[in-house]
Backbone as a printed PyTorch tensor [residue, N CA C, xyz], in Angstrom:
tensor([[[ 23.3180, -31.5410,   5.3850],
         [ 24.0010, -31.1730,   4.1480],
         [ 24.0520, -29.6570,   3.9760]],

        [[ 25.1680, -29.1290,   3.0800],
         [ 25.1220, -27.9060,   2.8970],
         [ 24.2680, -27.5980,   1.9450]],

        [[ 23.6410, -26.1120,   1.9610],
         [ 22.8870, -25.4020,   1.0310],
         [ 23.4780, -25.5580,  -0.2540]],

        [[ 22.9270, -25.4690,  -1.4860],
         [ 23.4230, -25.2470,  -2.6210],
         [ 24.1010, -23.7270,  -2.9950]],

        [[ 24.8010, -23.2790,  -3.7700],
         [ 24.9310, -21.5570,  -3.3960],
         [ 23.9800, -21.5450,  -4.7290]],

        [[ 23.1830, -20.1740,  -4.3940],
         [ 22.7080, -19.5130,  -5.0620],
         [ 23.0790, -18.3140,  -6.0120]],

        [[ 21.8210, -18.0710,  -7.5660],
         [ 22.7970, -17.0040,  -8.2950],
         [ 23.7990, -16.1060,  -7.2090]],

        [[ 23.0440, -15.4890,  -6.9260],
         [ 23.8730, -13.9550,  -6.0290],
         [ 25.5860, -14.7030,  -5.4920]],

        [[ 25.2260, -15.8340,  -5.3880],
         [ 26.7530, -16.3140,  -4.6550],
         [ 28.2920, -16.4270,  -5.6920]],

        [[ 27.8300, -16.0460,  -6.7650],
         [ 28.7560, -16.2220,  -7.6010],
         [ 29.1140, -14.4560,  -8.0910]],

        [[ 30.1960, -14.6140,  -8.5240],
         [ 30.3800, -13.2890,  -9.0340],
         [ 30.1220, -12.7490, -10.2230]],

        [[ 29.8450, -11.6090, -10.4410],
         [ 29.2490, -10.6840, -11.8550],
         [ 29.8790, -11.2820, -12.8840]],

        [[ 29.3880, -11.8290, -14.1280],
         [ 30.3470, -12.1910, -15.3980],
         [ 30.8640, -11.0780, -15.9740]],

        [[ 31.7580, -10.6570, -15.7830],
         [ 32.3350,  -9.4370, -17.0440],
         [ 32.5180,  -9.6220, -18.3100]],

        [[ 32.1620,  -8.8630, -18.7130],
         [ 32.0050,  -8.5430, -20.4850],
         [ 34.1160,  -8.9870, -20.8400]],

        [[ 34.0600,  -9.6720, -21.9710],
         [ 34.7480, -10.1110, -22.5100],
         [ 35.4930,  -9.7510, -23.5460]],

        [[ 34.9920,  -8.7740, -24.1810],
         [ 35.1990,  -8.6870, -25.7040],
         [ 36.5420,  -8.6860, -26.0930]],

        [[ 36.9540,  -8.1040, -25.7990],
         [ 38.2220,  -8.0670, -26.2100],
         [ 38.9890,  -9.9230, -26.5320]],

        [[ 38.8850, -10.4180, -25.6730],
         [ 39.1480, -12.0790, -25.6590],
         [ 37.8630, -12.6310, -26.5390]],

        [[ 36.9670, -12.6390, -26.7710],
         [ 36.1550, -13.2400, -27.4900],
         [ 36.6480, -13.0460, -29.0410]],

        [[ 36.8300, -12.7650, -29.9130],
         [ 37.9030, -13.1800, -31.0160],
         [ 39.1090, -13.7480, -31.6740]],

        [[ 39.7690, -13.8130, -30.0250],
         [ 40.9980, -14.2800, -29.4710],
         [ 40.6330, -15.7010, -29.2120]],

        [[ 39.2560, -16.1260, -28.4610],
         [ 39.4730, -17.7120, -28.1920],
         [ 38.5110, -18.3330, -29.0890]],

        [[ 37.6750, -17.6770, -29.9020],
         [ 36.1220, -17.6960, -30.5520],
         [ 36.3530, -19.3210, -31.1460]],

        [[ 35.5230, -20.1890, -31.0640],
         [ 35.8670, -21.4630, -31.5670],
         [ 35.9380, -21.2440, -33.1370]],

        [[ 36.6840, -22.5840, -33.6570],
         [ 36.5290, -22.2340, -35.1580],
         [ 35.0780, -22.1370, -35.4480]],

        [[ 35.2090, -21.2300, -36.8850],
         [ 33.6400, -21.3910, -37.7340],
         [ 33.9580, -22.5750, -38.8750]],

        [[ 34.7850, -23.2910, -39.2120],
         [ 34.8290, -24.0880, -40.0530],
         [ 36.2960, -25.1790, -39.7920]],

        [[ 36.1280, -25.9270, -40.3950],
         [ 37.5290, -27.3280, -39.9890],
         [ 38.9050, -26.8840, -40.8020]],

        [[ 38.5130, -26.1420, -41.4430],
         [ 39.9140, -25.5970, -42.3990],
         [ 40.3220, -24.3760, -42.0450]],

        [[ 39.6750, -23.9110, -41.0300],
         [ 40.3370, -22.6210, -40.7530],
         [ 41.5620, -22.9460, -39.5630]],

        [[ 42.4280, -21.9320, -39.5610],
         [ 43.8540, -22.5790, -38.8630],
         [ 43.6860, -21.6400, -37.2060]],

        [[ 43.5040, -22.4570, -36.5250],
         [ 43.6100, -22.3950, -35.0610],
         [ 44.7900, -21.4940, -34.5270]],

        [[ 45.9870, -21.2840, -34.8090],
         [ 46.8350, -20.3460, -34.2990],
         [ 47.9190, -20.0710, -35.2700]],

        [[ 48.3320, -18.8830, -35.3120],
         [ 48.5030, -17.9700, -34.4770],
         [ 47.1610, -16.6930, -34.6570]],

        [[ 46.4670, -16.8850, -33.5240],
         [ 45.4490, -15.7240, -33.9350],
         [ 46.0190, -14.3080, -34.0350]],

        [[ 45.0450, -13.3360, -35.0410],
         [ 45.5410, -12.2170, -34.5900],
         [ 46.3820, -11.5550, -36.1270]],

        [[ 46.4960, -12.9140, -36.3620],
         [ 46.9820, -12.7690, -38.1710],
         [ 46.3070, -12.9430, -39.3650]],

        [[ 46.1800, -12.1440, -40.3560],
         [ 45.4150, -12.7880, -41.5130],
         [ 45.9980, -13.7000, -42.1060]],

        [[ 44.7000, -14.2010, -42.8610],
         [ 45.5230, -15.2410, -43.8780],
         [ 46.3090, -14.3150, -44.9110]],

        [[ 46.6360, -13.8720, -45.4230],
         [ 47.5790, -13.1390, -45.8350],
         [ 48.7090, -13.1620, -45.5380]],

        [[ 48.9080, -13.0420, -44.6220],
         [ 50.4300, -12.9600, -43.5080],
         [ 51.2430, -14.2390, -43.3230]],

        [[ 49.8990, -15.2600, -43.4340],
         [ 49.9960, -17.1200, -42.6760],
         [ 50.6540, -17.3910, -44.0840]],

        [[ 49.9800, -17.0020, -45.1000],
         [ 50.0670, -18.0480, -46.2590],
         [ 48.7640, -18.8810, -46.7180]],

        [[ 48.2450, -19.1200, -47.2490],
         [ 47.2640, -20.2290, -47.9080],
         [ 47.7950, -21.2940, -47.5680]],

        [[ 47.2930, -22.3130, -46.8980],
         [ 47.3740, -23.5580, -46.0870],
         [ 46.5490, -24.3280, -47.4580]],

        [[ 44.9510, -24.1240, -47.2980],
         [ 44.3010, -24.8740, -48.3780],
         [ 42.8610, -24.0940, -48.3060]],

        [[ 42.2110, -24.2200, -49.6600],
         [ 41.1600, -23.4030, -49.6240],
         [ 39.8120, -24.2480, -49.1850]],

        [[ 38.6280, -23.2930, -48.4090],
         [ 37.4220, -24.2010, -48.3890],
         [ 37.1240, -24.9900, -49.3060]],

        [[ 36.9460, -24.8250, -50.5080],
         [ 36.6600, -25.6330, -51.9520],
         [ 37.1280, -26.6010, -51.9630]],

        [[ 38.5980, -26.7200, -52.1440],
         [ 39.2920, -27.8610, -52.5810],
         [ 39.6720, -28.7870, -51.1060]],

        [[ 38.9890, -28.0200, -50.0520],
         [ 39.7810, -29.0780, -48.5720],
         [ 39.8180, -30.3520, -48.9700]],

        [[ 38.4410, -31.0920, -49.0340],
         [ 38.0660, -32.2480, -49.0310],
         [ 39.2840, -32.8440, -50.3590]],

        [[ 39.5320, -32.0310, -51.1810],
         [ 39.9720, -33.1980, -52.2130],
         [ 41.1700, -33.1060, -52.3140]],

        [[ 42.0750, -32.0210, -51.5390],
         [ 43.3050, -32.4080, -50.9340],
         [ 43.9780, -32.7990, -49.4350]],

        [[ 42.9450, -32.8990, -48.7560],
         [ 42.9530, -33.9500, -47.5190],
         [ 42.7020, -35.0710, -47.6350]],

        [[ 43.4030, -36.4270, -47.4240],
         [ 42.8240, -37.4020, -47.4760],
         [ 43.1900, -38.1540, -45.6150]],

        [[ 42.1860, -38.7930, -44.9780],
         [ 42.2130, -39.1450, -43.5620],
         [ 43.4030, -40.4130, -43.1950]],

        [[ 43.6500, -40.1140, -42.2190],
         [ 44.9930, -41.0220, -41.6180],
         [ 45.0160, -42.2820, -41.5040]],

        [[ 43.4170, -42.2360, -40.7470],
         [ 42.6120, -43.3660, -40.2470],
         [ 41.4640, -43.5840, -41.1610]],

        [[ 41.0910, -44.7240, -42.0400],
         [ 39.5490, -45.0490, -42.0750],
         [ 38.9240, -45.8380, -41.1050]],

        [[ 37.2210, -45.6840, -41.0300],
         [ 36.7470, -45.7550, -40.1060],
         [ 36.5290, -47.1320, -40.3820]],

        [[ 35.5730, -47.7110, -39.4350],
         [ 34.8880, -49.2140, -39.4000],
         [ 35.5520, -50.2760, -38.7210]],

        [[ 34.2930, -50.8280, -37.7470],
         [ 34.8750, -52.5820, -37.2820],
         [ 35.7680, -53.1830, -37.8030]],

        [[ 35.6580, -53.4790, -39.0160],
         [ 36.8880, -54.2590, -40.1220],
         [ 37.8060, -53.9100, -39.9090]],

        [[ 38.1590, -52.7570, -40.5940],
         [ 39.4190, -51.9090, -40.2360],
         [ 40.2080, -51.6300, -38.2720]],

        [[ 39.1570, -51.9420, -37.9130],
         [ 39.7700, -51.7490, -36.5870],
         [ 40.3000, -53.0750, -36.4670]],

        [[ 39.7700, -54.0310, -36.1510],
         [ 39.8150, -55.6070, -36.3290],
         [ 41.3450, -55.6170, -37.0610]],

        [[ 41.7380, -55.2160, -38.3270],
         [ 42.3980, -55.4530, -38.8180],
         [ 43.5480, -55.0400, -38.3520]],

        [[ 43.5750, -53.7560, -37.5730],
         [ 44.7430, -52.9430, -37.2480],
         [ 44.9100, -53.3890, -35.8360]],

        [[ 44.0730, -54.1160, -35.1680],
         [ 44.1370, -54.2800, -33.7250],
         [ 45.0470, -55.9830, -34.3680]],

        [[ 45.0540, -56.4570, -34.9660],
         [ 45.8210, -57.6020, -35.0290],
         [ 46.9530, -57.6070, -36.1940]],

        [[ 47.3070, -56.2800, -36.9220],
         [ 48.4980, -55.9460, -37.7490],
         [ 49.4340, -55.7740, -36.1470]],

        [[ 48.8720, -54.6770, -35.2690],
         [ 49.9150, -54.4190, -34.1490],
         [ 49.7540, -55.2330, -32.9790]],

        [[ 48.7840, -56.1150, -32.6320],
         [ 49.0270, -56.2400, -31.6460],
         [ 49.0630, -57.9170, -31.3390]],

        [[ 48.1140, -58.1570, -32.1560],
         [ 48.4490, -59.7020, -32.3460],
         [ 49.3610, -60.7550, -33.0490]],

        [[ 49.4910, -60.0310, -34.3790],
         [ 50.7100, -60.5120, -34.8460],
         [ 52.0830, -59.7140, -34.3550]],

        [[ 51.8130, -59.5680, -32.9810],
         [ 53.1810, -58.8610, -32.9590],
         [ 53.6200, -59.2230, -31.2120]],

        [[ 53.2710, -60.9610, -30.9800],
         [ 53.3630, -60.5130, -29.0020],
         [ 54.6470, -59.7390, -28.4430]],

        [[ 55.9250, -60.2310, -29.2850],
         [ 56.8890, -59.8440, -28.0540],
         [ 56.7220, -58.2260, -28.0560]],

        [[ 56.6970, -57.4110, -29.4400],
         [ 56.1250, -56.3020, -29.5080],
         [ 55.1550, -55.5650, -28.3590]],

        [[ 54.1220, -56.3460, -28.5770],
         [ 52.8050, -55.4610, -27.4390],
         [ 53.4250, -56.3210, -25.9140]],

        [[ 53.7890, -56.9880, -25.4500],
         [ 54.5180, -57.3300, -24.3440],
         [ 55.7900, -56.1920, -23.9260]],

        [[ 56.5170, -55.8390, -24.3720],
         [ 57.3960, -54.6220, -24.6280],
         [ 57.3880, -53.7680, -24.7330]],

        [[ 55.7570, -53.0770, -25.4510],
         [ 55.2840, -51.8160, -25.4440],
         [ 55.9740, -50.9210, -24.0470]],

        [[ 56.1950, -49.6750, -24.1600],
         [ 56.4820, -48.9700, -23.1720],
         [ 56.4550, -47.2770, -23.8730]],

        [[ 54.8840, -47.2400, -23.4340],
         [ 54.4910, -45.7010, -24.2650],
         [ 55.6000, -44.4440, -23.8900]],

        [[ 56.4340, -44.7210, -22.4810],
         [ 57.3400, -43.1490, -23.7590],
         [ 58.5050, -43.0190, -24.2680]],

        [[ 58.4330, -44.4470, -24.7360],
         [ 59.3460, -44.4420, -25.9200],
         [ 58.8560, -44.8940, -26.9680]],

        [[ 57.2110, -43.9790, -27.2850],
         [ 56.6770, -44.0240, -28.9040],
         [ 56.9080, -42.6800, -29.0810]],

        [[ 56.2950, -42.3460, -30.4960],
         [ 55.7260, -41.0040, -30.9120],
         [ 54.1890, -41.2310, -31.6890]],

        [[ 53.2320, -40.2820, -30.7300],
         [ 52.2670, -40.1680, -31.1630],
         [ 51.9010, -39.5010, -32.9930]],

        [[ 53.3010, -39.0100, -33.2250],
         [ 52.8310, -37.8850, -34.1260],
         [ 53.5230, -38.3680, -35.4160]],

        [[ 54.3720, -39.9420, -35.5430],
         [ 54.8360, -40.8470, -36.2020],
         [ 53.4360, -41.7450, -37.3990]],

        [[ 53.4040, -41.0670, -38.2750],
         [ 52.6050, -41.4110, -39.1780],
         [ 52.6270, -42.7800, -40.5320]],

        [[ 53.9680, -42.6580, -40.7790],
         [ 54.4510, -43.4990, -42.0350],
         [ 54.7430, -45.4520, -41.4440]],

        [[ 55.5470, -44.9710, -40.0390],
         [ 55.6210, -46.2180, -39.9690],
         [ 55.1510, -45.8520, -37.9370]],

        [[ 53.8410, -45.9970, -37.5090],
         [ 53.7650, -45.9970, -36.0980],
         [ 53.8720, -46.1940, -35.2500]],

        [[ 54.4290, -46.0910, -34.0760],
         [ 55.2300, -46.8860, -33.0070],
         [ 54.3340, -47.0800, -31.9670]],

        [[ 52.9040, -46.5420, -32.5420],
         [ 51.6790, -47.4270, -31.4740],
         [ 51.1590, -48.2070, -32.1910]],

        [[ 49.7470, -48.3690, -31.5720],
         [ 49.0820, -49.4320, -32.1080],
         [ 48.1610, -48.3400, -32.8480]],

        [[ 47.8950, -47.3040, -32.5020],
         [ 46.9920, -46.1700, -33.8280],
         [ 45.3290, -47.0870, -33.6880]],

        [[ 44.9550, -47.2490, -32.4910],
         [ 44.4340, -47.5900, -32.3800],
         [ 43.1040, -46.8960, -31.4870]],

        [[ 43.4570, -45.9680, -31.3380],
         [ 43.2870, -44.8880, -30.6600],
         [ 41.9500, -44.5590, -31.3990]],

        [[ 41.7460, -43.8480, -33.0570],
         [ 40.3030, -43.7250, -33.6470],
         [ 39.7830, -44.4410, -33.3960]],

        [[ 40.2030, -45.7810, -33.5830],
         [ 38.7940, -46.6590, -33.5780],
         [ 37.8200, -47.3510, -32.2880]],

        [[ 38.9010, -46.8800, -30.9200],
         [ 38.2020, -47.0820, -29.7970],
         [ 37.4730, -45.7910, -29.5630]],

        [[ 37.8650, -44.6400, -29.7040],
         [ 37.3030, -43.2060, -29.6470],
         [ 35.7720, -43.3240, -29.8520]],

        [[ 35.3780, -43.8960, -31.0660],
         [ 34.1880, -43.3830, -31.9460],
         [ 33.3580, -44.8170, -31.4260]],

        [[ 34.3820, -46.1480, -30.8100],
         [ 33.0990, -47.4730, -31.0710],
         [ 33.6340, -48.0710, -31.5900]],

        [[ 34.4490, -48.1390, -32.9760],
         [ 34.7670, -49.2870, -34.0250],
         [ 35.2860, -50.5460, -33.0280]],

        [[ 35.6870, -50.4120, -32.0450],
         [ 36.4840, -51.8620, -31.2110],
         [ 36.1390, -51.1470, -30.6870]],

        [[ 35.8220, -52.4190, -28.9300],
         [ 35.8420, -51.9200, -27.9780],
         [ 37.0880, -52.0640, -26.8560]],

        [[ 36.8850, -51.7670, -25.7810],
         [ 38.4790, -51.3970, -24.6380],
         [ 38.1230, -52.9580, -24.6220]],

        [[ 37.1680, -54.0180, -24.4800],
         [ 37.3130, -54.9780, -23.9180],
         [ 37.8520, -56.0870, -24.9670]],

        [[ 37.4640, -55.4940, -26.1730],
         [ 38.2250, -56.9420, -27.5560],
         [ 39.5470, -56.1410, -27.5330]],

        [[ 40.0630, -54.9870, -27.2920],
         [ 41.4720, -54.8710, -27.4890],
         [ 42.2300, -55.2990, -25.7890]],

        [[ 41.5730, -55.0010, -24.8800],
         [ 42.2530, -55.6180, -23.6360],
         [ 42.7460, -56.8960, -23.8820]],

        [[ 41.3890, -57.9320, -24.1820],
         [ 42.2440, -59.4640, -24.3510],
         [ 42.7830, -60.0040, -25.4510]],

        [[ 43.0400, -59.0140, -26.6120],
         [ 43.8560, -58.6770, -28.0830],
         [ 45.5720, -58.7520, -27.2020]],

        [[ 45.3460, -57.9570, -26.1570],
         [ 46.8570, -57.6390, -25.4600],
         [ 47.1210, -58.8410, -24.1180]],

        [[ 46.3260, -59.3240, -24.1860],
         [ 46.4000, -60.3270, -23.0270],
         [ 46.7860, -61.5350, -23.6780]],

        [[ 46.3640, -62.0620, -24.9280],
         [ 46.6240, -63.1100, -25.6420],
         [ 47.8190, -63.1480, -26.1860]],

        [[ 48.2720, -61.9190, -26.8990],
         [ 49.6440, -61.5800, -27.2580],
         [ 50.6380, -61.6530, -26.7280]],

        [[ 50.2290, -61.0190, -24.6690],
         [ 51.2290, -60.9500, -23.9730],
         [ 51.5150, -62.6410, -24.0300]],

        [[ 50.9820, -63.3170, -23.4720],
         [ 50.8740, -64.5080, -23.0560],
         [ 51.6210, -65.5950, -24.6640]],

        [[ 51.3870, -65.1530, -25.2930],
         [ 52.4340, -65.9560, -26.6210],
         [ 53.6690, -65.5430, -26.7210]],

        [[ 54.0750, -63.9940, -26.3300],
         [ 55.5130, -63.3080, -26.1640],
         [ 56.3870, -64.7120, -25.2890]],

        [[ 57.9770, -64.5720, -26.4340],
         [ 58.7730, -64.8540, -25.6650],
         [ 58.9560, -64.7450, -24.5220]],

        [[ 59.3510, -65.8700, -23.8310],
         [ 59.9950, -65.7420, -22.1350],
         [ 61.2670, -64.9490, -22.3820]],

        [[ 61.7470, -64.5830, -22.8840],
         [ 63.1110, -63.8050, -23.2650],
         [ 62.5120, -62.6540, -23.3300]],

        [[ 61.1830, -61.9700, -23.8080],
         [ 60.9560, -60.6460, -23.8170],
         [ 60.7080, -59.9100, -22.2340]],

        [[ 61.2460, -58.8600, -22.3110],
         [ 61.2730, -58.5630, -20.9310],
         [ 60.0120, -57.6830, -21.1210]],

        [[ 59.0200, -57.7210, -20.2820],
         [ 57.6070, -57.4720, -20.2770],
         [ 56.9040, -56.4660, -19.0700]],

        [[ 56.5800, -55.4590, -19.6240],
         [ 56.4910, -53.5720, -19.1350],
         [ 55.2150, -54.0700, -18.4460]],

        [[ 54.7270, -53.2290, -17.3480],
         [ 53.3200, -52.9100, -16.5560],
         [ 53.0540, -51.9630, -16.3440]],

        [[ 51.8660, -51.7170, -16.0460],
         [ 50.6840, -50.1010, -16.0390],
         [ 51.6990, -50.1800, -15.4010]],

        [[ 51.4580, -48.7440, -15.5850],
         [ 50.6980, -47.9660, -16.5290],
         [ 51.7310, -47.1240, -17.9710]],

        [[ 53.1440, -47.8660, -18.3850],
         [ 53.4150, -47.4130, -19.2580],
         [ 53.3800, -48.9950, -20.6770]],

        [[ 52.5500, -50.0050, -19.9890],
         [ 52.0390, -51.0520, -21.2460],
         [ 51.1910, -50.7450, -21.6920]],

        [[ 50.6430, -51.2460, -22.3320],
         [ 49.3060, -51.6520, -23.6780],
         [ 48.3620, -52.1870, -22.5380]],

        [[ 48.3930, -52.6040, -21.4300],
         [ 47.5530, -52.3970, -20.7810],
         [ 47.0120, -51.2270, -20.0430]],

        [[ 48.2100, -50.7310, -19.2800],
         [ 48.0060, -49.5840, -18.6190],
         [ 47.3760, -48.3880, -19.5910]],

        [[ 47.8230, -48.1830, -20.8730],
         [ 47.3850, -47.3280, -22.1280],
         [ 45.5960, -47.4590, -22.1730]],

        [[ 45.4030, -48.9380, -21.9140],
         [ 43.9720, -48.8140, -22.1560],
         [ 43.6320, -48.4520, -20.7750]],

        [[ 43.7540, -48.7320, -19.5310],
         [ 42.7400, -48.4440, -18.4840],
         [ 43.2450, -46.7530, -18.2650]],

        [[ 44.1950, -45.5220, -18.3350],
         [ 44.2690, -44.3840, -18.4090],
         [ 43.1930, -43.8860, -19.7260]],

        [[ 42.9740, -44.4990, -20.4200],
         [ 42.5130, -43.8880, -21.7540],
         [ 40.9950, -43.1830, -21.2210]],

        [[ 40.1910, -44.2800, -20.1880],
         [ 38.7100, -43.4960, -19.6720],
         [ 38.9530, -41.8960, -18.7360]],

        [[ 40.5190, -42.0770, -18.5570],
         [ 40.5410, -40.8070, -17.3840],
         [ 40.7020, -39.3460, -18.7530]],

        [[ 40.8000, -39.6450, -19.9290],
         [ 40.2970, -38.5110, -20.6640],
         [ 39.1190, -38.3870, -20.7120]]])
């Protein structure tokens, strides 16, 4: 086997500064990520620390239930739907009425797992019309879940 390389094998870190304000992670969730380089002054008032919380309200609530619930608003009561799925012709960024399953938080964190929504989409497929013409990985509701570990 080869040696491991050692410190000396790597090169000198150079001092940064100049970029370190430029990429500095946020210090707080309400502060606005780009365009750096501008004050808030310039941006406009988006929303203040104080009031974030009570004029944000979340997209998604959390919990089993709620996942449960949303994994069978889209996918179970819906076979020819999730049989048909063909992710790029959704929009991720479609909020009011969603053209996924938005199902996405609640596998992220735990609330469902890849394996109750896999056979959520397997049961569905399998009730879909024989008339629905029916998509495969990797742009189905299957393929969506087995790419999802390569993030």
């Amino acid at each position: 086997p080869l040696e491991s390389p050692g410190k000396d094998s790597f090169p000198e870190q150079e001092a940064n500064d100049s970029l370190d304000m430029k990429y500095r992670p946020l210090e707080h969730p309400c502060d606005i990520p780009w365009p750096r380089g501008y004050s808030r002054k310039e941006i406009g008032p988006v929303w203040d620390r104080k009031t974030a919380n009570k004029k944000t309200t979340p997209i998604v609530k959390g919990g089993e239930s709620l996942a449960l619930a949303q994994l069978h608003k889209t996918v179970t009561a819906r076979p020819d739907w999730t049989a048909s799925f063909e992710k790029p012709k959704t929009s991720c960024t479609e909020v009011s009425s969603p053209s996924t399953t938005v199902l996405s938080p609640y596998l992220s964190i735990g609330c469902i797992s890849p394996r109750t929504a896999w056979h959520a989409v397997s049961d569905a497929n399998a009730k879909a019309s024989s008339k629905t013409s029916r998509t495969k990985p990797p742009v189905s509701l299957h393929g969506q879940l087995l790419w999802r570990d390569f993030n």
